[in-house]
N, C-alpha and C positions, 0 to 999 in steps of 0.2 A: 481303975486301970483296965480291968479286962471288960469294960462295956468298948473300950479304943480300940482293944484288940481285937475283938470281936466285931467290931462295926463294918457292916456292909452295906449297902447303897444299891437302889435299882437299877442307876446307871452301870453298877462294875459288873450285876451281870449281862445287863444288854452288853457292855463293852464283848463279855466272854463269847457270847454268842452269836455275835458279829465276826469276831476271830474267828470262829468254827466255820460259817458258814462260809466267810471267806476262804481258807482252806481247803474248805470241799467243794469251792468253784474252782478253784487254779487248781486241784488234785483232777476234777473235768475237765481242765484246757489239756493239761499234759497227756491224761488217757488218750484224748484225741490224735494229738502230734506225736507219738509214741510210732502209730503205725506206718504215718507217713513220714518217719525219718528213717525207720528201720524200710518202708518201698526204697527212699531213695541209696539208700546201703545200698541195697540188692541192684539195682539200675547199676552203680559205681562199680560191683563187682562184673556185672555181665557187659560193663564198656570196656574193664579190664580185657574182660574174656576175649571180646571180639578184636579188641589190638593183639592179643595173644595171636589170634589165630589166622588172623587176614596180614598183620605187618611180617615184615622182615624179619631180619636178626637184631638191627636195633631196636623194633617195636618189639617183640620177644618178651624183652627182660623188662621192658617200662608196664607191657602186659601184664606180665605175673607181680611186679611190683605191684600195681595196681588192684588186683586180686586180691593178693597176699593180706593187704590192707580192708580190703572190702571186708572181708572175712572177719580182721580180727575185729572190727567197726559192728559189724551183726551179731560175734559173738558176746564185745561188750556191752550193745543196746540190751540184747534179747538176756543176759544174766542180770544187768542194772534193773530191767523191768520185773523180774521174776523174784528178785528179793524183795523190791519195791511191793510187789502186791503177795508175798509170803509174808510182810510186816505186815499189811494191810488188814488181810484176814486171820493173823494171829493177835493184833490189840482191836479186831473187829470194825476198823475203819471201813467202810464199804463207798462205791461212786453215791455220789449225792448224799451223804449223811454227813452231819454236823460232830466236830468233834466237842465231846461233855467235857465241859470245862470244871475242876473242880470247885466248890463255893465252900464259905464257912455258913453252914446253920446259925440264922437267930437267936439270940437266948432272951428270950421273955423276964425284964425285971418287973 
């Protein structure tokens, strides 16, 4: 029974390290898109701004609506990002590296 147990295969680690590597491609896609969703935040706030400042009294309030929101949109990108990569470098996950997948050792009968 523990040769079953213990039995592992070339393929389940290629499998592991195919997951990994996959992983730390779409961990690269999202680095990417990260900064240009947090650009377009900032754009959202500063179209706030400017209905703030050029409209009336009805554009006023859709203004700082619009603001109010921009803000709170950069300040939960830029926290989601900042834990995201304080987990990263504390289990050592880095851009481009593969995550170790754990395997059972061999046992020689």
């Amino acid at each position: 029974m523990p040769l079953v147990v213990l039995a592992q295969s070339g393929a389940t680690a290629k499998t592991a390290e195919n997951a990994g590597t996959f992983l730390g491609r779409v961990s690269s896609i999202f680095s990417l898109l990260v900064p240009i969703f947090i650009t377009l935040a900032v754009l959202y706030f500063f179209w706030g701004l400017i209905e703030y400042l050029m409209g009336g009294a009805d554009k006023k309030e859709e203004g700082r609506s619009i603001m109010i929101w921009g803000i709170v949109v950069i300040f939960i990108m830029v926290s989601v990002f900042g834990i995201v990569q304080l987990l990263a470098n504390t289990f050592g996950l880095g851009l481009g590296t593969t995550i170790q997948t754990p395997v059972v050792p061999s046992v020689p009968f």
